[in-house]
C-alpha positions in Angstrom: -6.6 66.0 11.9 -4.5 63.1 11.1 -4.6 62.6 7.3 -4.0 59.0 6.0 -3.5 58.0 2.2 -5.0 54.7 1.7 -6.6 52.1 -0.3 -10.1 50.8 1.3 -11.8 47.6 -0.2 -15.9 47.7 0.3 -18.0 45.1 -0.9 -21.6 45.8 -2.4 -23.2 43.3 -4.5 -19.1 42.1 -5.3 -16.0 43.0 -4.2 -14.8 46.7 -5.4 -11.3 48.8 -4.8 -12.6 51.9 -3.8 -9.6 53.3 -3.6 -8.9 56.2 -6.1 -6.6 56.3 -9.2 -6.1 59.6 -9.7 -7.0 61.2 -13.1 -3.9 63.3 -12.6 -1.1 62.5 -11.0 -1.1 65.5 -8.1 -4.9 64.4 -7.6 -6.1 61.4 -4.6 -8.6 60.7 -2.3 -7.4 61.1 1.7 -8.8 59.0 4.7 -9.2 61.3 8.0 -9.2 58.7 11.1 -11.2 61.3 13.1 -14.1 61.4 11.2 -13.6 57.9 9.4 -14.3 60.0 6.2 -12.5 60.5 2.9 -12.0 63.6 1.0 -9.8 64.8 -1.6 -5.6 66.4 -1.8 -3.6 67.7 -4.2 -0.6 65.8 -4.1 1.6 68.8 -5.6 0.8 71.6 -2.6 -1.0 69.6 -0.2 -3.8 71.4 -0.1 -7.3 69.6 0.2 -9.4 69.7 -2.6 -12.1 68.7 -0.8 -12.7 68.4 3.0 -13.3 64.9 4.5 -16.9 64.1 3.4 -17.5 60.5 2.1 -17.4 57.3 3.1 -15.5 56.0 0.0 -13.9 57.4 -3.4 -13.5 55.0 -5.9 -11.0 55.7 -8.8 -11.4 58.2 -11.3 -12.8 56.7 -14.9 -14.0 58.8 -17.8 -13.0 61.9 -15.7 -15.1 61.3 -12.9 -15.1 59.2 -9.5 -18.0 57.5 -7.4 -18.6 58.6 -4.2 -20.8 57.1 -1.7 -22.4 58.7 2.1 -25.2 57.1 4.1 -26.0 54.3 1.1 -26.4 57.2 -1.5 -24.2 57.2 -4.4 -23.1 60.1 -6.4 -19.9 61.6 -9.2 -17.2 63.8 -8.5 -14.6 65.4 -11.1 -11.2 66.3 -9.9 -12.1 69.5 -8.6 -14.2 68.0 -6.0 -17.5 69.4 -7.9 -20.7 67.0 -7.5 -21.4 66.9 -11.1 -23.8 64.3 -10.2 -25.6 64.5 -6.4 -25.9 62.0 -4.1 -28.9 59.6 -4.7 -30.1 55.9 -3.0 -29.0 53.3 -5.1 -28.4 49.5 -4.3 -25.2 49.4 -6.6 -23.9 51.9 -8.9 -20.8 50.8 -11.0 -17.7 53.5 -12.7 -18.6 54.8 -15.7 -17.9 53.1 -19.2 -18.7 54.5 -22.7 -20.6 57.4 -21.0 -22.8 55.3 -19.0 -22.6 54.0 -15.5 -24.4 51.1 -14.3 -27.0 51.5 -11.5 -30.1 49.4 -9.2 -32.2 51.0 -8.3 -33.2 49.8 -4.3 -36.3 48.2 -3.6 -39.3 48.7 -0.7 -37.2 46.7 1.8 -33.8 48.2 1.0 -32.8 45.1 -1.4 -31.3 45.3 -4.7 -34.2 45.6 -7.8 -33.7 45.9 -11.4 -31.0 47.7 -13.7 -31.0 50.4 -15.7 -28.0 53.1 -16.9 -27.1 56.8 -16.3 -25.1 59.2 -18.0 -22.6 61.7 -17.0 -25.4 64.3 -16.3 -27.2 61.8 -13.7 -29.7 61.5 -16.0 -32.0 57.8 -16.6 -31.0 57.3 -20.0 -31.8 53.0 -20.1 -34.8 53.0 -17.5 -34.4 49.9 -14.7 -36.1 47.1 -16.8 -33.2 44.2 -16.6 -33.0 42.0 -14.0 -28.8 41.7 -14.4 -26.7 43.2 -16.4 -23.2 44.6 -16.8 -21.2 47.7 -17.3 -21.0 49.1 -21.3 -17.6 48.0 -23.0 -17.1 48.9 -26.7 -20.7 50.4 -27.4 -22.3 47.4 -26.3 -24.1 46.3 -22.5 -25.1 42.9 -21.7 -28.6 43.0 -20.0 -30.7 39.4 -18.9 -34.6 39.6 -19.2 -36.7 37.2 -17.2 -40.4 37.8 -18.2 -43.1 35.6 -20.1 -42.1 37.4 -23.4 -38.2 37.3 -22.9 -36.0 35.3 -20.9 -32.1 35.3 -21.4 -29.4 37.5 -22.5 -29.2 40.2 -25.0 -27.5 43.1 -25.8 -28.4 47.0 -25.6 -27.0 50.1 -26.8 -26.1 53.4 -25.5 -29.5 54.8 -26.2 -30.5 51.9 -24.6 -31.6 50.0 -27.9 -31.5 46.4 -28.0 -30.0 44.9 -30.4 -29.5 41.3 -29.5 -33.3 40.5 -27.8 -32.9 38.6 -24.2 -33.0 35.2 -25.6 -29.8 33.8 -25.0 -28.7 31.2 -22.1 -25.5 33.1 -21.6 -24.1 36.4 -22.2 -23.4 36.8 -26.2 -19.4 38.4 -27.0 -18.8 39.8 -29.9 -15.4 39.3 -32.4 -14.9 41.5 -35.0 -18.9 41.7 -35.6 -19.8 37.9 -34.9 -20.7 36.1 -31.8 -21.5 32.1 -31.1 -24.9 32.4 -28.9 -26.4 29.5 -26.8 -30.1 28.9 -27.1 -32.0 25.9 -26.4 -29.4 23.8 -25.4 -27.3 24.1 -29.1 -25.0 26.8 -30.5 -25.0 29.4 -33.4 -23.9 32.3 -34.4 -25.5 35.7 -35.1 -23.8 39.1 -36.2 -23.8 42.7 -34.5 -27.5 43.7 -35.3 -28.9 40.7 -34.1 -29.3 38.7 -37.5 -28.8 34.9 -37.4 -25.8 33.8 -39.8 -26.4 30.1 -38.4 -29.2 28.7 -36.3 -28.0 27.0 -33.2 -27.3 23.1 -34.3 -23.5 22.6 -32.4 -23.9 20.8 -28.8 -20.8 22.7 -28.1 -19.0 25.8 -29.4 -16.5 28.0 -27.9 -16.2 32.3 -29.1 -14.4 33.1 -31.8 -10.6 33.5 -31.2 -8.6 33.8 -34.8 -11.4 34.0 -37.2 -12.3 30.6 -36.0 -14.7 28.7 -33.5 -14.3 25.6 -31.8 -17.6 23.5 -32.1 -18.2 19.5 -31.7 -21.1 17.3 -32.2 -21.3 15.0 -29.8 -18.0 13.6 -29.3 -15.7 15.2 -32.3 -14.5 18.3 -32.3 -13.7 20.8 -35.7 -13.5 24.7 -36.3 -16.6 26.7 -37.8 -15.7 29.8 -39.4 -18.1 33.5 -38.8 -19.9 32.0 -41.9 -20.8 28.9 -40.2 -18.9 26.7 -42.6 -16.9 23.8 -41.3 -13.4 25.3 -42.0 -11.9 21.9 -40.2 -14.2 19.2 -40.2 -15.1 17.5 -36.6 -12.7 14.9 -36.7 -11.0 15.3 -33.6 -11.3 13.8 -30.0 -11.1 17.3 -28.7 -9.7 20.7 -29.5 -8.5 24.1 -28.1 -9.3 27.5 -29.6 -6.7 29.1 -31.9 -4.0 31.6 -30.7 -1.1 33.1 -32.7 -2.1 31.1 -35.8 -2.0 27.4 -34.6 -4.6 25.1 -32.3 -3.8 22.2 -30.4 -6.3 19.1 -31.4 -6.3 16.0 -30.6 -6.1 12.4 -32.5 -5.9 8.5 -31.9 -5.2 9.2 -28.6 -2.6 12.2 -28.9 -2.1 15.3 -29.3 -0.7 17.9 -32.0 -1.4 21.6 -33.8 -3.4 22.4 -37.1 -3.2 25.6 -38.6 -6.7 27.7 -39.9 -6.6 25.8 -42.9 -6.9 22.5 -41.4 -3.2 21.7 -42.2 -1.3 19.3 -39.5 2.0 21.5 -38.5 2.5 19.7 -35.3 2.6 16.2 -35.4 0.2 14.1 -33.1 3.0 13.2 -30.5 2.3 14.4 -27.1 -0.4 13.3 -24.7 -1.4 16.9 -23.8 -0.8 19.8 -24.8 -2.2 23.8 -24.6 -2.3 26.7 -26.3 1.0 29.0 -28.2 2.1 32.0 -25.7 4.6 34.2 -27.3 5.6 32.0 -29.6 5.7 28.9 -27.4 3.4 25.5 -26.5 3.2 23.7 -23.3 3.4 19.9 -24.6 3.4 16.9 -22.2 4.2 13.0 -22.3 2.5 10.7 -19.7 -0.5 8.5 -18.2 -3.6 9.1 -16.9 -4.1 7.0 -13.5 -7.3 4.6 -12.2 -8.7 8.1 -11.1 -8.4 9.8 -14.2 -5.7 12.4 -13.1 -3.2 13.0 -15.6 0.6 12.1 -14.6 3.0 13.8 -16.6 6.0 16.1 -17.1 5.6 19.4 -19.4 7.9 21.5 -21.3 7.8 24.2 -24.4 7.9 23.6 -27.8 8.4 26.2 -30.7 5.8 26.3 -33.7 7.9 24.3 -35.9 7.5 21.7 -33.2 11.2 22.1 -31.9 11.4 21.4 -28.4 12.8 24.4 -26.2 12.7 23.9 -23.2 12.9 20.4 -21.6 9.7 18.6 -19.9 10.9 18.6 -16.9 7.9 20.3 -15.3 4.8 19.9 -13.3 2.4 21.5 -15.3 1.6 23.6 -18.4 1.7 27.7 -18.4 1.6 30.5 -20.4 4.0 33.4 -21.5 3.6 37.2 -20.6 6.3 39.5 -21.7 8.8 36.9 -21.8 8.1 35.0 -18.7 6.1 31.9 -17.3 4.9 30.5 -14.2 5.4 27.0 -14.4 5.2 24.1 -11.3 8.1 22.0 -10.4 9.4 19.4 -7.9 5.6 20.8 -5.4 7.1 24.7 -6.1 6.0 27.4 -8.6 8.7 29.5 -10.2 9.3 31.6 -12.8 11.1 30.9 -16.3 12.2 32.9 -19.3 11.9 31.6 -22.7 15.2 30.0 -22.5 14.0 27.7 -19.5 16.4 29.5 -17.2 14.9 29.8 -13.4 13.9 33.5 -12.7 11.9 33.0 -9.6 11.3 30.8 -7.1 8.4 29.9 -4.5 10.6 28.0 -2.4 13.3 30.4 -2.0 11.2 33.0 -1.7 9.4 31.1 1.3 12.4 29.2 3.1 16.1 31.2 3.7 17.2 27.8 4.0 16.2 26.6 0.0 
């Protein structure tokens, strides 16, 4: 028996890794090419956990990993047990907060509605939604589409709702406040479901900093959880808050408010994104007859000090102390200094 270690990507109802991350480090899943199955090694002695017996094991989460066979999905923990037996499902997801998604399959082997399990297998949110996602923080988006409901709420683990399906899109919560759609216009309700401020903004973005972006019609401002006007819609257009500062724009350009309302960045540049570890993407150009935007980027610090030149292609953002920024038709990689880390080009032609 040739034993293969592996990662295997199957797709049901969207792409998945089913490969498996161990919960432990001496723990994974094995392929065995003579009976295309998978089963699972200990890593430390060699010796198989279980024999080859699946057609997939997907990573270990919350202590236990998804196996399928013949369509039927079932749970193993990293002893090999089947804590919870194989059972015909359309899709079942990993588990999250205790509870693992599942559709249930239909009369003609199609997908049908949602519902949840929990580690013992059993039916704790019965299949009543007709989408829905996996539990994060407490909290499961489910979508309703009956004569009585019809849009997005929010459930619990008991499988309490407690946002109703009435929403137009999937309603996030920050720090106990989310800005819902409904009906075309924008508001914002809290985590039991209360309404703080009935939908009135034609456009609103989530909270990001204690603040929302929202605009009617063509001005832009920042609402607070409240639903007070915290900066008034004055601007052309605006970007959502990150590390204390949001790019707006005025008369044409562009520059950075802070949550007050206070101008720290003058309106100088004609585009500009959001902070990054301490730095801005800021730009100076035109816009052509086609309305693309022709202009070379750089970084600027938040007392508006230019760091590193615009000598770019485009904007970008910084991860633990790096960028990927565009220049000269080539991607590469900068530090916060500016200085070249990476390159696409070299990376792609010896002869760079």
């Amino acid at each position: 028996m040739k034993r293969i270690q592996c990662f295997v990507f199957f797709i049901v109802f969207f792409p998945v890794s089913f490969s498996l991350r161990a919960q432990e480090d001496s723990v994974n899943a094995f392929y065995d090419d003579e009976s295309g199955l998978f089963g699972l090694v200990n890593l430390n002695t060699d010796e198989e956990i279980i024999p080859p017996k699946y057609s997939n094991i997907n990573f270990f989460s919350e202590g236990l990993a998804l196996v399928t066979l013949n369509d039927q999905y079932g749970f193993i923990d990293s002893k090999g047990v089947e804590v919870i037996p194989l059972n015909k499902y359309y899709y079942v997801s990993d588990f999250n907060d205790g509870m693992a998604l599942v559709q249930e399959m239909d009369k003609d082997g199609g997908g049908g509605k949602y519902g949840y399990i929990d580690k013992t297998g059993s039916l704790v949110v019965p299949f009543t939604y007709d989408l829905a996602d996996v539990f994060q923080n407490g909290l499961a988006d489910v979508y309703l589409e009956t004569p009585a409901d019809t849009g997005w709420g929010k459930i619990n683990t008991k499988g309490v709702r407690i946002v109703e399906c009435k929403y137009a899109s999937s309603v996030n919560f920050s720090k106990g406040y989310a800005v819902v759609f409904q009906n075309n216009v924008y508001g914002i309700i809290d985590s039991l479901g209360n309404t703080i401020l009935k939908p009135v903004y034609t456009f609103a973005e989530d909270f990001s900093g204690g603040l929302a972006v929202v605009s009617m019609g063509e001005k832009f401002g920042f609402m607070d959880k409240t639903g007070k006007e915290v900066v008034p819609l004055i601007y052309e257009d605006a970007y959502s808050f990150t590390e204390g500062l949001a790019p707006v724009k005025k008369d044409g350009k562009w520059g950075f408010i802070d949550n007050t309302g206070a101008v720290r960045i003058p309106f100088v540049y004609d585009a500009a994104d959001q902070f990054s570890e301490g730095l801005a993407a800021v730009s100076t150009g035109i816009t052509d007859e086609l309305g693309d935007y022709l202009g070379s980027w750089g970084f600027i610090d938040k007392s508006g000090n230019v760091i590193i030149p615009l000598e770019y292609d485009g904007p970008g953002y910084f991860q633990d102390g790096k960028c990927e920024v565009m220049k000269d038709g080539y991607f590469i990689v900068i530090n916060r200094q500016g200085v070249m880390l990476e390159s696409e080009a070299e990376s792609n032609d010896p002869d760079y």
